[in-house]
VMD Tcl script that draws the C-alpha trace (Angstrom):
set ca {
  {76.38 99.13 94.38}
  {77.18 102.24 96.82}
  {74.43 104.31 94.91}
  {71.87 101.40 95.26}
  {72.55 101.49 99.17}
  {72.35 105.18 99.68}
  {68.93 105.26 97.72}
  {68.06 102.08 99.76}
  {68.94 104.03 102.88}
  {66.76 107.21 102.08}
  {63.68 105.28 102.02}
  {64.44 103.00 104.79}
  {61.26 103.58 106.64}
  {59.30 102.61 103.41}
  {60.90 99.22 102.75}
  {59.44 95.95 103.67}
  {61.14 93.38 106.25}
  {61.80 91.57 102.81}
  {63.41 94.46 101.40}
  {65.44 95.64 103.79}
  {66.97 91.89 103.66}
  {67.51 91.97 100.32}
  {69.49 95.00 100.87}
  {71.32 93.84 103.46}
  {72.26 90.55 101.68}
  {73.68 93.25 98.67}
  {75.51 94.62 100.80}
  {76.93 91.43 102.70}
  {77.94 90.50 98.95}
  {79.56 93.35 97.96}
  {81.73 93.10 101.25}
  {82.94 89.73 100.57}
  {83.78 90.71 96.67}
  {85.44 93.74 98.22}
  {87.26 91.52 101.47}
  {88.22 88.78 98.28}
  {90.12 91.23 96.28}
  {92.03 92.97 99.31}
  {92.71 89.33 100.47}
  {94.31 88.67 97.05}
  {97.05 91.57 96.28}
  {100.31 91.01 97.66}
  {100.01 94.29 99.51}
  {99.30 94.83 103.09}
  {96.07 97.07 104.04}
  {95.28 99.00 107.03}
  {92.55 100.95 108.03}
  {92.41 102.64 111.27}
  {89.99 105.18 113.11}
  {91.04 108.68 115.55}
  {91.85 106.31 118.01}
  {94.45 104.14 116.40}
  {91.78 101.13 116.51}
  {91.47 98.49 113.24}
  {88.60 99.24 110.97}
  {90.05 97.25 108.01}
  {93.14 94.84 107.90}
  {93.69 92.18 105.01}
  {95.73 88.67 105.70}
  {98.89 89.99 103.61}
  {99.83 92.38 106.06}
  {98.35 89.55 108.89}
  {101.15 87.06 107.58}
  {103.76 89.79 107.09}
  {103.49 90.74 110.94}
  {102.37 87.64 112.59}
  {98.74 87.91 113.64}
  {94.93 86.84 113.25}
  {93.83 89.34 110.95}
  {90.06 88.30 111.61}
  {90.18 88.79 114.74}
  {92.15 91.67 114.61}
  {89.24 93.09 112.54}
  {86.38 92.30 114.75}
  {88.16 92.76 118.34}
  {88.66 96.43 117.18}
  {91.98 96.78 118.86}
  {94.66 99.08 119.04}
  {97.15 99.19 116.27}
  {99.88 98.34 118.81}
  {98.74 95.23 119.35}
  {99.16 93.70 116.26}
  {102.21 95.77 115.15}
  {104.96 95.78 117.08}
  {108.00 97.41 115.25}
  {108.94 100.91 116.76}
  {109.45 102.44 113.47}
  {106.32 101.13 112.07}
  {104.08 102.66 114.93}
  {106.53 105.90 115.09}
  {105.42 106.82 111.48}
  {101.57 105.17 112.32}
  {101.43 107.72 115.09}
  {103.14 110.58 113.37}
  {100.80 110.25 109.90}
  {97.17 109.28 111.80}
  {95.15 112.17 111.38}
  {97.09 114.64 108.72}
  {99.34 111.91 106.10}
  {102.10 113.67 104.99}
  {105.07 112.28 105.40}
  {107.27 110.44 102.42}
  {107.19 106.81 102.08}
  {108.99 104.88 104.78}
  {110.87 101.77 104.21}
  {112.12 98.93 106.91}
  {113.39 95.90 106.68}
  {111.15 93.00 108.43}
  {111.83 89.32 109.20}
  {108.31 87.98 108.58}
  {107.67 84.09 109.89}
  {105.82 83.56 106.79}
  {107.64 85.37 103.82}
  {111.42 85.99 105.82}
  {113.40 88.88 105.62}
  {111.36 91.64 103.61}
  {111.81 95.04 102.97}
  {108.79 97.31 102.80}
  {107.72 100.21 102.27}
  {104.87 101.86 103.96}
  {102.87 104.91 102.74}
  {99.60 106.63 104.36}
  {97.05 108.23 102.79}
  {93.74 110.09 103.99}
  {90.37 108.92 103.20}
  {87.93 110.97 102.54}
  {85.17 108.24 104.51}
  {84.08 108.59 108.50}
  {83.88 106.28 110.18}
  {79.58 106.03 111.73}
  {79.57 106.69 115.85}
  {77.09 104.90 117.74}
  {74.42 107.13 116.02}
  {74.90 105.97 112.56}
  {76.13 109.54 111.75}
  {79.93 110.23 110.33}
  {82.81 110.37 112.81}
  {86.05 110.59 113.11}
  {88.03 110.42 109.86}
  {89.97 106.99 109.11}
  {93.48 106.62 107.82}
  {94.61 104.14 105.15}
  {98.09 102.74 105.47}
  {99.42 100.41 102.48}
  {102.52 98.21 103.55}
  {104.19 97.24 99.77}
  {106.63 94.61 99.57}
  {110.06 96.30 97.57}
  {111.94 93.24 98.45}
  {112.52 91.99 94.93}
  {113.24 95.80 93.65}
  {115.71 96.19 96.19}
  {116.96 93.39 95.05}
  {117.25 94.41 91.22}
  {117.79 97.81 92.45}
  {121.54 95.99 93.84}
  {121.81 94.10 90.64}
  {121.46 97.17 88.42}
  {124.17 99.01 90.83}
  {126.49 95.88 91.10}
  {126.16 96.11 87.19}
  {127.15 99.18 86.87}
  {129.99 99.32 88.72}
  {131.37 96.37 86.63}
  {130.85 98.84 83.87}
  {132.69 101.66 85.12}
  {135.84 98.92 86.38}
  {135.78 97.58 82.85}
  {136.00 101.50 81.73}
  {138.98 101.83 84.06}
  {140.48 98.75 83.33}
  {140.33 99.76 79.75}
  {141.86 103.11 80.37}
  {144.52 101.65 82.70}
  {145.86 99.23 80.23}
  {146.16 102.30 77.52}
  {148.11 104.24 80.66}
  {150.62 101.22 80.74}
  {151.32 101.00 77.46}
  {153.63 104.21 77.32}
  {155.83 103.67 80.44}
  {156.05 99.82 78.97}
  {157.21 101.25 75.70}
  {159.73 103.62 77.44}
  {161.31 100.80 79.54}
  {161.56 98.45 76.47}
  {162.95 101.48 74.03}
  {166.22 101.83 76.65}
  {166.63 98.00 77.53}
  {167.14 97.48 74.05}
  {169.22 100.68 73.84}
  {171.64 99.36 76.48}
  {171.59 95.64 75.44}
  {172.62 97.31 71.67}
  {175.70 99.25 73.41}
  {176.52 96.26 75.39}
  {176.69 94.20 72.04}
  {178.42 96.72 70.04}
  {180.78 97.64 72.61}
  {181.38 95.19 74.90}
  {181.02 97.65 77.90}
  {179.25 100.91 78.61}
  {180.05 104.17 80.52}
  {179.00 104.51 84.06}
  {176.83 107.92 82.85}
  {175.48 106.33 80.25}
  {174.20 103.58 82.39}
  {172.99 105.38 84.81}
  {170.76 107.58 82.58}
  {169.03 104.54 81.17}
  {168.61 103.04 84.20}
  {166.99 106.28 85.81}
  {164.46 106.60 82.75}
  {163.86 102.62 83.59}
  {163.17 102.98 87.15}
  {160.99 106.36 86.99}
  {159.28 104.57 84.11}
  {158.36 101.87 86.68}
  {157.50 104.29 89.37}
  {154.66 105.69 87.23}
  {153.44 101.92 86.42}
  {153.20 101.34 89.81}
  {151.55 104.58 90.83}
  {148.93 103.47 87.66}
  {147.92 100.46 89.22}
  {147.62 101.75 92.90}
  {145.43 104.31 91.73}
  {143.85 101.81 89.56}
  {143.35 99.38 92.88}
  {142.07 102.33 95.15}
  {139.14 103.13 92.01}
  {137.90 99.43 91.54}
  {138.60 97.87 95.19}
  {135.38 98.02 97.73}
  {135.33 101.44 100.09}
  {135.07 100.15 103.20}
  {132.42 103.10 104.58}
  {131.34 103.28 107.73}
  {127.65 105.39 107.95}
  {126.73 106.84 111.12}
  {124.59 109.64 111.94}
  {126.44 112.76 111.52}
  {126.58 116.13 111.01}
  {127.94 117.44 107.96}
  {128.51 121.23 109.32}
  {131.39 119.05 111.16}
  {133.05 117.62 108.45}
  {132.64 121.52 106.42}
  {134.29 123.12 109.67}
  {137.15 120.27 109.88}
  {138.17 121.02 105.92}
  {137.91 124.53 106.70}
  {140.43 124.18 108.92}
  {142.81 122.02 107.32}
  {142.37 123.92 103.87}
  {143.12 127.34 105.97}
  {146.79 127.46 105.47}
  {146.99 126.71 101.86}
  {143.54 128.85 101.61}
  {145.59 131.94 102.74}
  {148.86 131.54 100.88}
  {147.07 131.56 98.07}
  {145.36 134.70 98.87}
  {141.41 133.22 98.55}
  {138.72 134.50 100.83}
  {136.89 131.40 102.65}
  {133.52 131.91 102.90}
  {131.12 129.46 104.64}
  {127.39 129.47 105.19}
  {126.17 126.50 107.57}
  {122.23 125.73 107.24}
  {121.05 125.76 110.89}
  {119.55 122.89 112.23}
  {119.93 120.44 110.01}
  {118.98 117.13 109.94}
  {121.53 114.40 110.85}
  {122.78 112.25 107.87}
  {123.86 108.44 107.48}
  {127.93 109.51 106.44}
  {131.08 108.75 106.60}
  {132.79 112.09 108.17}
  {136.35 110.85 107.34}
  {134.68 110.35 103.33}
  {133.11 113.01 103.29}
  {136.10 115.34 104.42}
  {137.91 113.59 101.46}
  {135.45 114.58 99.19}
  {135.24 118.45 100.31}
  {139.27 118.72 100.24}
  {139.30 117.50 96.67}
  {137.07 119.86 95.75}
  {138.76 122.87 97.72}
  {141.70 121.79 96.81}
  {140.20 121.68 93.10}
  {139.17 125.21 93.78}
  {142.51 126.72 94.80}
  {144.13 125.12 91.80}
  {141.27 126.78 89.35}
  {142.00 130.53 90.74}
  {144.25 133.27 89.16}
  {146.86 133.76 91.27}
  {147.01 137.14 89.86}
  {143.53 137.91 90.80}
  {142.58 140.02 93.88}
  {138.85 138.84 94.63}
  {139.14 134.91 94.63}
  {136.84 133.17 96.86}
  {135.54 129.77 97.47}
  {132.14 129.65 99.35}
  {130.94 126.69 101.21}
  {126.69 126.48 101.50}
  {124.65 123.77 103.25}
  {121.11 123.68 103.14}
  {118.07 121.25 103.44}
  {116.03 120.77 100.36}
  {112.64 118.37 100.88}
  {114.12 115.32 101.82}
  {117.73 116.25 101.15}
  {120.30 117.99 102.39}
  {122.59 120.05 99.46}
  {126.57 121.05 99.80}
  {128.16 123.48 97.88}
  {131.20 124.22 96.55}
  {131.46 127.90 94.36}
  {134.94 129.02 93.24}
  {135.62 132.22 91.16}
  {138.24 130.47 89.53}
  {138.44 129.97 85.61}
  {135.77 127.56 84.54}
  {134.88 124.67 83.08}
  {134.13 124.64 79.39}
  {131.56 123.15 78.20}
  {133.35 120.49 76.15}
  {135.11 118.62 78.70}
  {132.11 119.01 81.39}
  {130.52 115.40 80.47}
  {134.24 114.21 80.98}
  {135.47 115.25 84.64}
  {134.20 112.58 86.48}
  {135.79 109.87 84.04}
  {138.53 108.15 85.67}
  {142.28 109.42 84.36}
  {140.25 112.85 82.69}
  {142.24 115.55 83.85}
  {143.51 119.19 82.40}
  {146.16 119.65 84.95}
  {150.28 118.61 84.43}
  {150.59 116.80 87.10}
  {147.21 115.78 88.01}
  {146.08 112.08 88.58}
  {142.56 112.32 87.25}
  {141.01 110.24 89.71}
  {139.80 113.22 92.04}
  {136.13 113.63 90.93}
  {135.99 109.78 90.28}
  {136.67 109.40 93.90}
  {134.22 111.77 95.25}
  {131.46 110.41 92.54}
  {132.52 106.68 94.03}
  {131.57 108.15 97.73}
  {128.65 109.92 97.01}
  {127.31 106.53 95.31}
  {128.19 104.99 98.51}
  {126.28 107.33 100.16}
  {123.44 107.05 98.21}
  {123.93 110.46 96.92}
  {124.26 112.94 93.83}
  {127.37 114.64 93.04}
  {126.42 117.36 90.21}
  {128.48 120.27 88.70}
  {127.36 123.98 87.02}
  {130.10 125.90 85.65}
  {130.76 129.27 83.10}
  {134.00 129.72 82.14}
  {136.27 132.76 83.18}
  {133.14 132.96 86.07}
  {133.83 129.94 88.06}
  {132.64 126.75 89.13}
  {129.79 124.90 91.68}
  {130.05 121.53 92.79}
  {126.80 120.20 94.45}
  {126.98 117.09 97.01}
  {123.10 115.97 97.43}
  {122.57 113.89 100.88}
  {119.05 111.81 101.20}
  {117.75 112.78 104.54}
  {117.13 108.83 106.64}
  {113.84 107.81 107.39}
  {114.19 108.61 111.08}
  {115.29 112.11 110.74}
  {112.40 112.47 108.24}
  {110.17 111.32 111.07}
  {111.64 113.60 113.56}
  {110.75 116.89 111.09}
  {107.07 115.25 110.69}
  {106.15 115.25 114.46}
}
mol new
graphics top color blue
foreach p $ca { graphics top sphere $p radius 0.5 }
foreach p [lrange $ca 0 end-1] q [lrange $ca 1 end] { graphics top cylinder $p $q radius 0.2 }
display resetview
Protein backbone atom coordinates (compact mmCIF):
# COMPACT_ATOMS: atom_id res chain seq x y z
CA UNK A 1 0.00 0.00 0.00
CA UNK A 2 3.13 2.37 0.90
CA UNK A 3 4.48 1.81 -2.75
CA UNK A 4 1.00 2.65 -4.26
CA UNK A 5 1.13 6.07 -2.24
CA UNK A 6 4.62 7.07 -3.08
CA UNK A 7 3.89 6.44 -6.91
CA UNK A 8 0.52 8.24 -6.22
CA UNK A 9 2.53 11.08 -4.73
CA UNK A 10 5.06 11.48 -7.72
CA UNK A 11 2.40 12.25 -10.07
CA UNK A 12 0.31 14.28 -7.85
CA UNK A 13 -0.02 17.17 -10.18
CA UNK A 14 -1.35 14.73 -12.91
CA UNK A 15 -4.19 13.14 -10.93
CA UNK A 16 -7.75 14.09 -11.17
CA UNK A 17 -9.88 15.59 -8.10
CA UNK A 18 -11.35 11.93 -8.34
CA UNK A 19 -8.09 10.43 -8.07
CA UNK A 20 -6.50 12.10 -5.63
CA UNK A 21 -9.73 10.98 -3.44
CA UNK A 22 -9.40 7.70 -4.19
CA UNK A 23 -5.98 7.91 -2.90
CA UNK A 24 -6.71 9.54 -0.03
CA UNK A 25 -9.59 7.15 0.92
CA UNK A 26 -6.52 4.19 0.48
CA UNK A 27 -4.79 5.71 2.60
CA UNK A 28 -7.57 6.59 5.30
CA UNK A 29 -8.08 2.65 5.05
CA UNK A 30 -4.87 1.51 5.50
CA UNK A 31 -4.67 3.80 8.72
CA UNK A 32 -7.59 2.33 10.33
CA UNK A 33 -6.29 -1.47 9.44
CA UNK A 34 -2.99 -0.22 10.81
CA UNK A 35 -4.77 1.90 14.15
CA UNK A 36 -7.06 -1.74 14.48
CA UNK A 37 -4.14 -3.95 14.90
CA UNK A 38 -2.06 -1.58 17.33
CA UNK A 39 -5.45 -1.18 19.20
CA UNK A 40 -5.56 -5.00 19.55
CA UNK A 41 -2.02 -6.30 21.08
CA UNK A 42 -1.77 -6.21 24.65
CA UNK A 43 1.26 -3.98 24.30
CA UNK A 44 1.49 -0.34 24.85
CA UNK A 45 2.79 1.93 21.77
CA UNK A 46 4.34 5.23 21.70
CA UNK A 47 5.49 7.34 19.15
CA UNK A 48 6.98 10.61 19.83
CA UNK A 49 8.75 13.48 17.74
CA UNK A 50 12.32 15.81 18.77
CA UNK A 51 10.16 17.53 20.95
CA UNK A 52 8.79 14.87 23.20
CA UNK A 53 5.18 15.52 21.53
CA UNK A 54 2.67 12.25 20.65
CA UNK A 55 2.72 11.23 17.06
CA UNK A 56 1.27 7.73 17.74
CA UNK A 57 -0.26 6.26 21.05
CA UNK A 58 -2.59 3.06 21.10
CA UNK A 59 -5.47 2.56 24.00
CA UNK A 60 -3.31 -0.31 25.78
CA UNK A 61 -0.84 1.94 26.98
CA UNK A 62 -4.05 4.73 27.32
CA UNK A 63 -5.69 2.24 29.94
CA UNK A 64 -2.36 1.22 31.49
CA UNK A 65 -1.64 5.01 32.43
CA UNK A 66 -4.97 6.55 32.73
CA UNK A 67 -5.69 8.81 29.79
CA UNK A 68 -7.69 9.63 26.45
CA UNK A 69 -5.49 8.18 24.04
CA UNK A 70 -7.48 9.96 21.12
CA UNK A 71 -7.08 12.90 22.25
CA UNK A 72 -3.79 12.45 23.32
CA UNK A 73 -3.11 11.70 19.62
CA UNK A 74 -4.67 14.66 18.03
CA UNK A 75 -3.89 17.44 20.84
CA UNK A 76 -0.17 16.63 20.03
CA UNK A 77 0.96 17.10 23.56
CA UNK A 78 3.87 16.63 25.51
CA UNK A 79 4.71 13.20 26.73
CA UNK A 80 4.51 14.51 30.31
CA UNK A 81 1.19 15.03 30.19
CA UNK A 82 -0.07 11.82 29.79
CA UNK A 83 2.75 9.99 31.67
CA UNK A 84 3.42 10.84 34.85
CA UNK A 85 5.83 8.29 36.55
CA UNK A 86 9.40 9.80 37.14
CA UNK A 87 11.11 6.76 36.05
CA UNK A 88 9.09 6.37 33.02
CA UNK A 89 9.89 10.00 31.69
CA UNK A 90 13.65 9.70 33.22
CA UNK A 91 14.37 6.84 30.69
CA UNK A 92 11.75 8.74 27.90
CA UNK A 93 14.09 11.69 28.20
CA UNK A 94 17.35 9.85 28.46
CA UNK A 95 16.54 7.38 25.16
CA UNK A 96 14.60 10.28 22.79
CA UNK A 97 16.88 10.95 20.16
CA UNK A 98 19.85 8.11 20.37
CA UNK A 99 17.89 4.56 22.07
CA UNK A 100 20.34 2.79 23.75
CA UNK A 101 19.75 1.98 26.90
CA UNK A 102 18.64 -1.78 28.21
CA UNK A 103 15.12 -2.53 28.85
CA UNK A 104 13.64 -0.87 31.91
CA UNK A 105 11.14 -2.43 34.11
CA UNK A 106 8.63 -0.70 36.87
CA UNK A 107 6.04 -1.73 38.63
CA UNK A 108 2.61 0.32 37.91
CA UNK A 109 -0.80 0.34 39.65
CA UNK A 110 -2.98 0.82 36.55
CA UNK A 111 -6.94 1.78 37.35
CA UNK A 112 -7.83 -0.54 34.67
CA UNK A 113 -5.52 -3.71 34.81
CA UNK A 114 -4.01 -3.08 38.81
CA UNK A 115 -0.70 -3.59 39.85
CA UNK A 116 1.50 -4.41 36.65
CA UNK A 117 4.93 -4.74 36.05
CA UNK A 118 6.34 -3.57 32.74
CA UNK A 119 8.89 -3.34 30.91
CA UNK A 120 9.69 -0.58 28.58
CA UNK A 121 12.15 -0.66 25.64
CA UNK A 122 12.91 2.20 22.88
CA UNK A 123 13.85 1.81 19.64
CA UNK A 124 14.75 4.30 16.66
CA UNK A 125 12.78 4.59 13.60
CA UNK A 126 14.14 5.07 10.69
CA UNK A 127 10.73 7.51 9.54
CA UNK A 128 10.66 11.64 9.94
CA UNK A 129 8.32 13.00 10.91
CA UNK A 130 6.92 15.89 7.65
CA UNK A 131 7.42 19.81 8.98
CA UNK A 132 4.99 22.20 7.85
CA UNK A 133 6.52 21.80 4.30
CA UNK A 134 5.63 18.26 3.74
CA UNK A 135 9.42 17.53 3.73
CA UNK A 136 11.11 14.98 6.48
CA UNK A 137 11.91 16.32 9.96
CA UNK A 138 12.95 15.50 12.94
CA UNK A 139 13.40 11.77 13.58
CA UNK A 140 10.62 9.99 15.84
CA UNK A 141 11.21 7.53 18.62
CA UNK A 142 9.19 4.34 19.23
CA UNK A 143 8.73 3.27 22.81
CA UNK A 144 6.93 -0.26 23.46
CA UNK A 145 5.57 -0.61 27.14
CA UNK A 146 5.18 -4.82 27.49
CA UNK A 147 3.28 -6.17 30.23
CA UNK A 148 5.87 -9.00 32.20
CA UNK A 149 3.37 -9.21 34.92
CA UNK A 150 2.42 -12.84 34.45
CA UNK A 151 6.33 -13.82 33.76
CA UNK A 152 7.26 -12.25 36.83
CA UNK A 153 4.92 -14.09 38.18
CA UNK A 154 6.11 -17.62 36.80
CA UNK A 155 9.49 -16.25 36.96
CA UNK A 156 8.65 -16.48 41.27
CA UNK A 157 7.00 -19.78 40.78
CA UNK A 158 9.95 -21.35 38.96
CA UNK A 159 12.34 -19.81 41.86
CA UNK A 160 9.91 -20.75 44.77
CA UNK A 161 10.18 -24.24 42.99
CA UNK A 162 13.41 -24.50 43.06
CA UNK A 163 14.22 -23.74 46.27
CA UNK A 164 11.79 -26.53 47.42
CA UNK A 165 14.14 -28.61 45.37
CA UNK A 166 17.29 -27.74 46.85
CA UNK A 167 15.42 -27.99 50.78
CA UNK A 168 14.23 -31.42 49.74
CA UNK A 169 18.10 -32.05 48.63
CA UNK A 170 19.12 -30.87 52.10
CA UNK A 171 16.55 -32.45 53.89
CA UNK A 172 17.61 -35.60 52.22
CA UNK A 173 21.21 -35.14 53.06
CA UNK A 174 20.42 -34.07 56.64
CA UNK A 175 18.51 -37.13 57.50
CA UNK A 176 21.64 -39.38 56.08
CA UNK A 177 23.91 -36.89 58.54
CA UNK A 178 21.64 -38.06 61.53
CA UNK A 179 21.72 -41.37 61.01
CA UNK A 180 25.42 -41.90 62.31
CA UNK A 181 25.37 -39.83 65.56
CA UNK A 182 21.75 -41.74 66.10
CA UNK A 183 23.54 -45.01 65.63
CA UNK A 184 26.42 -43.96 68.00
CA UNK A 185 24.04 -42.91 70.84
CA UNK A 186 21.94 -46.15 70.48
CA UNK A 187 25.29 -48.52 70.14
CA UNK A 188 26.40 -47.16 73.98
CA UNK A 189 22.78 -46.97 75.54
CA UNK A 190 22.52 -50.44 74.85
CA UNK A 191 26.16 -50.96 75.92
CA UNK A 192 25.42 -49.50 79.36
CA UNK A 193 21.85 -50.91 79.79
CA UNK A 194 23.85 -54.57 78.97
CA UNK A 195 26.46 -53.77 81.94
CA UNK A 196 23.72 -52.58 84.09
CA UNK A 197 21.89 -56.01 83.49
CA UNK A 198 24.83 -58.15 83.74
CA UNK A 199 26.24 -56.47 86.60
CA UNK A 200 23.96 -54.85 88.53
CA UNK A 201 26.14 -51.63 88.74
CA UNK A 202 28.81 -49.95 86.66
CA UNK A 203 32.10 -48.05 87.32
CA UNK A 204 32.05 -44.35 87.59
CA UNK A 205 34.82 -44.30 84.41
CA UNK A 206 33.01 -46.46 82.61
CA UNK A 207 29.96 -44.36 82.87
CA UNK A 208 31.31 -41.47 82.25
CA UNK A 209 32.93 -42.50 78.92
CA UNK A 210 29.59 -43.59 77.53
CA UNK A 211 27.94 -40.82 78.61
CA UNK A 212 30.59 -38.36 77.00
CA UNK A 213 30.35 -40.29 73.52
CA UNK A 214 26.32 -39.79 74.20
CA UNK A 215 26.37 -36.21 74.79
CA UNK A 216 29.09 -35.18 71.99
CA UNK A 217 27.00 -37.49 69.81
CA UNK A 218 24.08 -35.11 70.53
CA UNK A 219 26.10 -32.02 70.18
CA UNK A 220 26.79 -32.86 66.52
CA UNK A 221 22.86 -33.66 65.99
CA UNK A 222 22.13 -30.49 67.14
CA UNK A 223 24.80 -28.57 65.28
CA UNK A 224 23.15 -30.76 62.02
CA UNK A 225 19.93 -29.32 62.36
CA UNK A 226 20.99 -25.63 63.14
CA UNK A 227 22.93 -25.66 60.15
CA UNK A 228 20.17 -27.44 58.51
CA UNK A 229 17.60 -24.47 59.83
CA UNK A 230 20.04 -21.56 58.82
CA UNK A 231 20.15 -23.37 54.85
CA UNK A 232 16.27 -23.84 54.40
CA UNK A 233 14.84 -20.88 56.73
CA UNK A 234 14.06 -17.39 54.71
CA UNK A 235 17.28 -14.75 54.75
CA UNK A 236 15.86 -11.92 55.95
CA UNK A 237 17.98 -9.36 53.38
CA UNK A 238 17.77 -6.03 53.51
CA UNK A 239 18.85 -4.29 49.79
CA UNK A 240 19.91 -0.84 49.78
CA UNK A 241 22.03 1.00 47.51
CA UNK A 242 25.54 0.35 48.30
CA UNK A 243 28.84 0.25 47.47
CA UNK A 244 30.56 -2.89 47.28
CA UNK A 245 34.31 -1.35 47.43
CA UNK A 246 32.90 -0.91 51.20
CA UNK A 247 32.03 -4.18 52.04
CA UNK A 248 35.77 -5.44 50.03
CA UNK A 249 37.62 -2.79 52.34
CA UNK A 250 35.61 -3.94 55.65
CA UNK A 251 36.72 -7.88 54.95
CA UNK A 252 40.02 -6.63 54.20
CA UNK A 253 40.26 -5.47 57.36
CA UNK A 254 38.84 -8.05 59.42
CA UNK A 255 40.68 -10.88 57.33
CA UNK A 256 44.10 -8.76 57.99
CA UNK A 257 45.19 -10.48 61.09
CA UNK A 258 44.63 -14.00 60.12
CA UNK A 259 45.82 -12.78 56.43
CA UNK A 260 49.29 -12.05 57.98
CA UNK A 261 49.81 -14.96 60.35
CA UNK A 262 49.45 -16.95 57.70
CA UNK A 263 52.02 -15.23 55.73
CA UNK A 264 49.58 -14.34 52.39
CA UNK A 265 50.05 -11.14 50.50
CA UNK A 266 46.52 -9.20 50.22
CA UNK A 267 46.14 -7.73 47.16
CA UNK A 268 43.10 -5.59 46.19
CA UNK A 269 42.12 -3.80 43.02
CA UNK A 270 38.86 -1.53 43.47
CA UNK A 271 37.11 -0.57 39.97
CA UNK A 272 36.71 3.24 40.23
CA UNK A 273 33.51 4.65 40.02
CA UNK A 274 31.32 2.15 40.12
CA UNK A 275 27.87 2.00 40.00
CA UNK A 276 25.88 1.63 43.25
CA UNK A 277 24.21 -1.84 43.79
CA UNK A 278 20.82 -3.04 45.49
CA UNK A 279 22.95 -5.29 48.54
CA UNK A 280 23.02 -6.31 51.61
CA UNK A 281 26.64 -5.04 52.97
CA UNK A 282 26.39 -7.19 56.16
CA UNK A 283 25.60 -10.41 53.30
CA UNK A 284 27.76 -9.57 51.27
CA UNK A 285 30.76 -9.26 53.84
CA UNK A 286 29.63 -12.86 54.80
CA UNK A 287 30.02 -14.00 51.52
CA UNK A 288 33.66 -12.40 50.85
CA UNK A 289 34.97 -13.83 54.40
CA UNK A 290 33.92 -17.31 53.40
CA UNK A 291 35.65 -17.11 50.51
CA UNK A 292 38.93 -15.48 52.06
CA UNK A 293 38.68 -17.48 54.63
CA UNK A 294 38.30 -20.43 51.95
CA UNK A 295 41.43 -19.01 50.46
CA UNK A 296 43.71 -19.02 53.50
CA UNK A 297 42.68 -22.57 54.24
CA UNK A 298 43.63 -23.65 50.37
CA UNK A 299 47.39 -22.15 50.69
CA UNK A 300 50.67 -24.06 51.51
CA UNK A 301 51.75 -22.94 54.53
CA UNK A 302 55.09 -23.88 53.37
CA UNK A 303 54.91 -21.71 50.40
CA UNK A 304 56.60 -18.25 50.19
CA UNK A 305 54.47 -16.41 47.36
CA UNK A 306 50.75 -17.00 48.52
CA UNK A 307 48.40 -14.35 47.66
CA UNK A 308 44.76 -13.75 47.49
CA UNK A 309 43.71 -10.85 45.14
CA UNK A 310 40.49 -9.07 45.41
CA UNK A 311 39.18 -7.35 41.73
CA UNK A 312 35.97 -5.36 41.14
CA UNK A 313 34.97 -4.25 37.93
CA UNK A 314 31.83 -3.22 35.86
CA UNK A 315 30.94 -5.44 33.01
CA UNK A 316 27.73 -4.09 30.69
CA UNK A 317 25.14 -4.10 33.06
CA UNK A 318 27.00 -5.86 35.86
CA UNK A 319 29.29 -5.37 38.23
CA UNK A 320 31.97 -8.64 38.76
CA UNK A 321 33.96 -9.57 42.24
CA UNK A 322 36.77 -11.60 42.42
CA UNK A 323 38.32 -13.80 44.50
CA UNK A 324 42.01 -15.47 43.10
CA UNK A 325 44.03 -17.58 45.57
CA UNK A 326 47.36 -19.35 44.69
CA UNK A 327 46.40 -21.98 46.87
CA UNK A 328 46.10 -25.76 45.73
CA UNK A 329 43.12 -26.13 43.48
CA UNK A 330 40.14 -27.54 42.81
CA UNK A 331 40.03 -30.72 40.79
CA UNK A 332 37.97 -31.12 38.37
CA UNK A 333 35.94 -33.98 39.85
CA UNK A 334 34.50 -32.44 42.80
CA UNK A 335 34.01 -28.86 40.99
CA UNK A 336 30.15 -29.61 40.04
CA UNK A 337 29.94 -30.57 43.86
CA UNK A 338 31.15 -27.46 46.07
CA UNK A 339 28.18 -25.65 46.21
CA UNK A 340 26.06 -28.79 47.37
CA UNK A 341 25.05 -28.44 50.84
CA UNK A 342 27.28 -30.79 53.44
CA UNK A 343 30.12 -31.22 50.22
CA UNK A 344 33.21 -30.50 51.82
CA UNK A 345 37.11 -31.84 51.60
CA UNK A 346 38.15 -30.32 54.82
CA UNK A 347 38.22 -32.35 58.58
CA UNK A 348 36.47 -30.19 60.25
CA UNK A 349 34.58 -28.31 57.77
CA UNK A 350 30.70 -27.85 57.81
CA UNK A 351 30.06 -27.84 54.09
CA UNK A 352 27.57 -25.27 54.06
CA UNK A 353 30.06 -22.32 53.15
CA UNK A 354 29.55 -22.04 49.33
CA UNK A 355 25.81 -23.07 49.85
CA UNK A 356 25.50 -19.98 51.88
CA UNK A 357 27.12 -17.59 49.61
CA UNK A 358 25.18 -19.33 46.44
CA UNK A 359 21.81 -18.77 48.80
CA UNK A 360 22.86 -14.82 48.96
CA UNK A 361 23.83 -14.26 45.66
CA UNK A 362 20.28 -15.80 44.60
CA UNK A 363 18.91 -13.31 46.92
CA UNK A 364 20.62 -10.83 45.26
CA UNK A 365 19.68 -11.70 42.05
CA UNK A 366 23.14 -12.65 41.24
CA UNK A 367 25.72 -15.33 39.83
CA UNK A 368 28.19 -16.93 41.97
CA UNK A 369 30.67 -18.89 39.45
CA UNK A 370 34.06 -20.65 40.09
CA UNK A 371 37.41 -21.37 37.62
CA UNK A 372 40.01 -23.35 39.15
CA UNK A 373 43.52 -25.53 38.04
CA UNK A 374 44.82 -27.49 40.51
CA UNK A 375 48.31 -26.93 42.24
CA UNK A 376 47.60 -23.14 40.43
CA UNK A 377 44.79 -21.90 42.46
CA UNK A 378 41.37 -20.88 42.52
CA UNK A 379 38.77 -17.75 41.30
CA UNK A 380 35.55 -17.23 42.71
CA UNK A 381 33.37 -14.73 40.69
CA UNK A 382 30.33 -12.80 42.50
CA UNK A 383 28.23 -11.21 39.41
CA UNK A 384 25.98 -8.07 40.67
CA UNK A 385 23.04 -6.81 38.09
CA UNK A 386 23.54 -3.13 37.91
CA UNK A 387 19.49 -1.46 39.02
CA UNK A 388 17.64 0.24 36.57
CA UNK A 389 18.38 3.66 38.04
CA UNK A 390 22.05 3.40 38.11
CA UNK A 391 21.74 2.12 34.51
CA UNK A 392 19.96 5.38 33.79
CA UNK A 393 22.46 7.46 35.50
CA UNK A 394 25.49 5.88 33.05
CA UNK A 395 22.96 6.57 29.95
CA UNK A 396 22.61 10.40 30.50
Amino acid sequence: MSGFVDRAAEKLDKLSDEQIRAVLDSQKSALRIRDGLLDSVDSGILVLDNDLKVVYVNNFLGDVFNFNYKKAQKADVHVSKIIRDEGVLSFIFSNCKDPKSEPYDFDYSSNMFGQMRVRLNAYKMKNRVPDSTGKAGERIVFFRFVDITLFEKMKYEFKKNESLAQMTTVAATVAHEIKNPLASISIYLQLLKKKLDKDGAITKEGAEKSITVISNEIERLNNIVVDFLFAVKPMNVNLKLDDINICVKNVAELSQAEIKENNIVLKLNPGSALPKLNIDGRLIEQCLLNLVRNAIQAMNPDSSDNMITINTFQDGNTVKLTVSDTGSGISSDIMDKIFEPYFTTKASGSGLGLTTIFKIMKRHDGEVTVSSEVGKGTTFMLVFPIPQSERLKIAQ
